[in-house]
C-alpha positions, 0 to 999 in steps of 0.5 A, a space after each residue: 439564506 447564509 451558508 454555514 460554514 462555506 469555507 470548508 464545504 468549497 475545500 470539501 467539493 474541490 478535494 473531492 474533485 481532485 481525487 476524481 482527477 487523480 484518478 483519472 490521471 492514474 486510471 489503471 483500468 487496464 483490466 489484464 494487469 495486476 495494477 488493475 482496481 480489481 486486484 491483489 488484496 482489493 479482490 479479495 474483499 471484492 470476490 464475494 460479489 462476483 462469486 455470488 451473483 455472477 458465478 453462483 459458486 461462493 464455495 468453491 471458486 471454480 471460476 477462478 483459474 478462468 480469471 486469473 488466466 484471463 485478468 492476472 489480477 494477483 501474482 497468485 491466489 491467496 484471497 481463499 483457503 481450504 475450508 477446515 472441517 468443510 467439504 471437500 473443496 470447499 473454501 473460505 475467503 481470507 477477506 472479510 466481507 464488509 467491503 463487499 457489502 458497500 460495494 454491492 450497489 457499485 457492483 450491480 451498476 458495472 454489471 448493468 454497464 458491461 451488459 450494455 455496452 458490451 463487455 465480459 459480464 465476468 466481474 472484472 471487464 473494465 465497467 466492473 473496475 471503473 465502478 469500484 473506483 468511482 463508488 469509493 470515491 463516494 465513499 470518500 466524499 461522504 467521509 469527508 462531508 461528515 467529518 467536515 460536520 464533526 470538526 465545525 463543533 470545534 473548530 473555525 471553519 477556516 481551521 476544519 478547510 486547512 485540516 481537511 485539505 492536509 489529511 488529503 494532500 499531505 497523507 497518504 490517505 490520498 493514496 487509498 482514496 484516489 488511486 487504490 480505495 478499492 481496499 478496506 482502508 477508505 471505507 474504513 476512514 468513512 465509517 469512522 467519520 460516520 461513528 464520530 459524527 454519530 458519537 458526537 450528535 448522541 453525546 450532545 442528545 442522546 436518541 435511540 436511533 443514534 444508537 442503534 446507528 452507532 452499533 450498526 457502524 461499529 459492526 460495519 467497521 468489524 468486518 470491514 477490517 477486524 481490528 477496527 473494533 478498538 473503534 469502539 472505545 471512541 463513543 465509549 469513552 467520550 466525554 470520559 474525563 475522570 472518574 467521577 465523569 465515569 461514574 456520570 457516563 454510567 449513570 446515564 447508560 444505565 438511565 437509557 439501557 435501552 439505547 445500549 440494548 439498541 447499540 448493542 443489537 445493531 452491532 451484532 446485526 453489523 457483524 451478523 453477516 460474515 458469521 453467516 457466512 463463515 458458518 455456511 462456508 466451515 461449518 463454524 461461526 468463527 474462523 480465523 482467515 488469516 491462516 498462519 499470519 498472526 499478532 505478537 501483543 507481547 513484542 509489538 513492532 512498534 519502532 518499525 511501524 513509526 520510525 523504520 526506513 522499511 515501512 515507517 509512518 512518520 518516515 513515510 507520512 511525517 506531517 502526521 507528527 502534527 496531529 501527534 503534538 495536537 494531542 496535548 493541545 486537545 489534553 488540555 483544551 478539551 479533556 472529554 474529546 482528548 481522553 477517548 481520542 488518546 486512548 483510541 490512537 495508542 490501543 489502535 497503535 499496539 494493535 497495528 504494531 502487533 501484527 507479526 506482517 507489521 509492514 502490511 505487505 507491499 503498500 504506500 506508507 503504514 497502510 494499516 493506520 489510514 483509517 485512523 486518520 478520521 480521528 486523528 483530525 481532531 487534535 491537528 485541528 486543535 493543534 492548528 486553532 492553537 497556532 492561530 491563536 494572535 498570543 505572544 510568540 505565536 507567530 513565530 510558530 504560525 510561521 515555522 508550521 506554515 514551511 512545514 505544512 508547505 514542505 510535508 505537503 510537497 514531500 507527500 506528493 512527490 513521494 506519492 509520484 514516486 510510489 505509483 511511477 515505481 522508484 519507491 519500492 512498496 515493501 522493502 524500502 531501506 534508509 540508503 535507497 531512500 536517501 539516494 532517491 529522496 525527493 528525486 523524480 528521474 532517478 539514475 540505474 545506480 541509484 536505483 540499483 542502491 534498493 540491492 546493493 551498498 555498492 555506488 561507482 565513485 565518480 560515475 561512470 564518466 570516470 572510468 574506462 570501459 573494457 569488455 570481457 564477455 559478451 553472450 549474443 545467442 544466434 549461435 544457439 539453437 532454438 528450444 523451447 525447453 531452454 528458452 532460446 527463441 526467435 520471438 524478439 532480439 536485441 542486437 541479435 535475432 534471438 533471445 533468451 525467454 525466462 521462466 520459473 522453470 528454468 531459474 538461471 539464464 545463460 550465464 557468462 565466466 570470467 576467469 581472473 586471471 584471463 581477464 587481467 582483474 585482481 581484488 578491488 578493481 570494479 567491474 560491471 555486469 548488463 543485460 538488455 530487457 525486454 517485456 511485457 508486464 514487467 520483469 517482475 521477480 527477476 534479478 541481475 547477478 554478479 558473483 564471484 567463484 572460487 572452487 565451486 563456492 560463491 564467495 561475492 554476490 551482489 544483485 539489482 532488479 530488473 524492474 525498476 522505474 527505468 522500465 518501459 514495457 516493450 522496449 528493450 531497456 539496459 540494467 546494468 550493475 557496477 561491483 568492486 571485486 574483493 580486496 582478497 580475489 584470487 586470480 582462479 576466481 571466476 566472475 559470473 553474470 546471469 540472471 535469477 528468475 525468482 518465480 517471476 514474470 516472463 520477459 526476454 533477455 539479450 546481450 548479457 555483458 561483463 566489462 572491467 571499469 579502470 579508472 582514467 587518469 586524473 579522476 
């Protein structure tokens, strides 16, 4: 028997394979941190399990101080509020539940594993992570069979293998498949190749069974990630090409009512779930979860979520301009698969954009538009049928989105590298950082530091003469709790400073200018040793400048950043200019800001004047 298609099945299993295989490079099983699977938004759709089967407390989570004590799964809990109008202590996931739902089974397996191989039966212990991360891969696979099946009705098979391994490789949907598909976005991109390949079949002959198939998915998709019910315009408008071809579409919806009561009825039986829930838990069948986060229709941010350095998709994930210019070749070629497809991506578009938090917090590219990316398939392989097309002045253009293909794909990956190795920020990118680390694997300090500050020693530092002003070594202070010099590690010194929230200001160094022999525009640098354990997360190195009791300079660069290694003790250093106009009573200052972060130690905090060397 002749395999159908085998092209595309082969590309399939190896990008299947692959993502296996980056996930087990990037494995972050590592239960007692928040790079866990189990963590920040992914435990929030997460936490009805362990809440309801383990705990037996899905009303007030009061196993979570225990939790979050033991795991550190998030910076601090915000996946549930208090109930409105419920009892007292009561309280409401923020997430929906739709994740949770499709995970059960994957929850009940690393239960079973923990109990077996004796682990913490508690939710979170490793065999509960490693089956979440491998279950969503399942969830990957099927995805990609089933769009798989949806492309062959239109396109070669050599077109659908090239147009499934570039969602892969050159998107970011890599990145919440393999690395964090514990969140909503891949189980969203399965459930919307299922409704496609759902669509199509009932498009072709339409049965009962697709749709209440249909119905249920769109429910599914709902309380996976609320916004997803534009889904539903994909089986509403497909095959809608005018408006005679409506006029047609009615006529046949209204011939099988009986399919529409179907879809209609499994949708509500998708959705019927997260109402349940929200009525046990407030006494409501409706809640709005998310609080005081909202949209703004009327002000969308559509220009930051396309084209801004911040959170941009097309800066971050341009290879899908691709599937953008395919929609002009699916116009034209295929209007009934062409109208429902445009419709979908500039409604989905609006909505995504609308949402007042438009850069979805900290994430790799425009998270919130990955699960479109299943119908977006449709018009890049349009797009790359077209180019393949042997017509006049084709391969010139064959040739161009070869390099391109080639160089998108490339750039996907090494930025994918640089998000998960810490160089590219996940929320507050800028257009100088990253064009300072564009395309680069082992950036330097200064150009880490371009993410704080505009600054950049001219020449480098080979440039330049080093002169120490101050140096703060602390063995000449006591030992206090209270003030966070401890014997517990050191540097050059037996003690160090331990930060904490409480205390927001380490010790800090004064240079007057006028001692110091500095004046306006000579640079100078500030440095501190760091040591910790998790990261030096939320804390910042500062050099200011003071004149009469007032901050006239301020300039600032992380602790962490991809320099780190946990416990080592690792330098950051910060070169600033002072002002044109510094007065000579002015008094340069170092420390460090603890913005709420995480605990590390700190040494040998330093100033230095950086005097050019004769001939640079």
């Amino acid at each position: 028997m002749k395999l159908r298609a085998p092209l595309s099945l082969a590309v399939v299993l190896v990008l299947f394979l692959l993502l296996v295989q980056v996930r087990l490079w990037a494995p972050y099983f590592e239960t007692h941190n928040v790079t866990a699977v189990l963590t920040w938004d992914a435990m929030g759709h997460y936490l009805y399990l362990p809440a309801q089967f383990i705990y037996h407390d899905l009303s007030r989570l009061a196993f979570i101080p225990d939790i979050m004590r033991e795991y550190q799964p998030t910076g601090s809990f915000y996946q549930a509020f208090p109930a409105p109008d419920g009892p007292n202590g009561a309280m409401v996931m923020k997430y929906p539940i739709g994740v949770a739902l499709l995970n059960t089974p994957f929850f009940w397996l690393g239960h079973w594993a923990a109990g077996r191989w004796h682990y913490a039966q508690d939710g979170f212990s490793a065999p509960y992570q490693i089956a979440i991360a491998f279950g969503s891969l399942l969830y990957s696979l099927l995805a990609l069979g089933l769009l798989r099946r949806v492309l062959l009705r239109y396109v070669s098979d050599a077109v659908a293998a090239i147009t499934l391994g570039l969602i892969v490789l050159g998107t970011n949907y890599l990145q919440y498949s393999a690395i964090d598909g514990a969140m909503a976005h891949n189980y969203g991109f399965t459930l919307y190749a299922v409704l496609l390949w759902l669509t199509v079949r009932w498009h072709e002959r339409p049965q009962r069974w697709l749709a209440a198939a249909i119905g249920l998915t769109l429910g599914l998709l709902v309380i996976v990630r609320p916004s997803d019910l534009v889904a539903g315009l994909l089986p509403v408008l497909w095959g809608v090409t005018s408006v005679s071809a409506a006029r047609q579409k009615l006529a046949l919806l209204r011939g099988r009512w009986g399919d529409v009561a179907l879809l209609l009825g499994f949708g509500l039986l998708g959705v019927l779930p997260q109402l349940l829930y929200w009525k046990w838990a407030s006494g409501h069948f409706f809640v709005y979860s998310y609080e005081e986060q909202g949209f703004s229709f009327l002000k969308p941010h559509t220009w930051q979520v396309l084209f801004s350095f911040r959170k941009g998709w097309l800066i971050y994930t341009p290879l899908m301009a691709l599937p953008l210019l395919g929609l002009a070749v699916l116009w034209r070629r295929n209007r009934a698969v062409g109208v429902p497809v445009l419709v979908y991506f500039l409604v989905n578009l609006w909505v995504v954009s609308a949402w007042d938090i438009w850069w979805y917090g900290g994430s790799f590219g425009q998270r919130a538009l990955v699960q479109s990316y299943a119908a977006l398939a449709l018009p890049l392989a349009y797009l790359l049928a077209w180019l393949g097309e042997p017509q006049p002045g084709r391969a010139a253009l064959r040739g161009a989105a070869l390099i391109a293909c080639v160089l998108l794909v490339n750039l996907n990956l090494v930025q994918h590298w640089q998000y998960m190795n810490g160089i590219m920020d996940g929320e507050n990118m800028n257009r100088r950082y990253y064009a300072a680390i564009f395309d680069t694997p082992r950036p330097t300090q200064d150009q880490l530091n371009l993410f704080d500050t505009r600054h950049r020693l001219p020449g480098g530092i080979e440039a330049y003469t080093r002169r120490e002003l101050a140096r703060l070594t602390l063995d000449d202070l006591p030992v206090a709790a209270e003030t966070g010099i401890t014997a517990d590690a050191g540097y050059n010194s037996r003690q160090s400073y331990r930060t904490d929230p409480a205390r927001p200001y380490s010790p800090t160094l004064n240079v007057r200018l006028r001692d110091a022999q500095l004046h306006g525009g000579q640079w100078v640098r500030g440095s501190v040793m760091v040591n910790s354990e998790y990261g030096a997360w939320g804390q910042k190195l500062v050099v200011s400048l003071e004149r009469q009791g007032k901050t006239v300079q301020w300039e600032n660069a992380r602790l962490q950043n991809a320099l780190s290694i946990s416990h080592r003790w690792t330098p950051v250093w910060l070169d600033v200019p002072l002002p044109a106009d510094a007065r000579p009573d002015d008094v340069l200052k170092v420390f460090v800001l603890n913005e709420n972060g995480s605990p590390c130690y700190l040494d040998d905090i330093r100033a230095e004047a950086l005097t050019p060397k004769a001939g640079w």
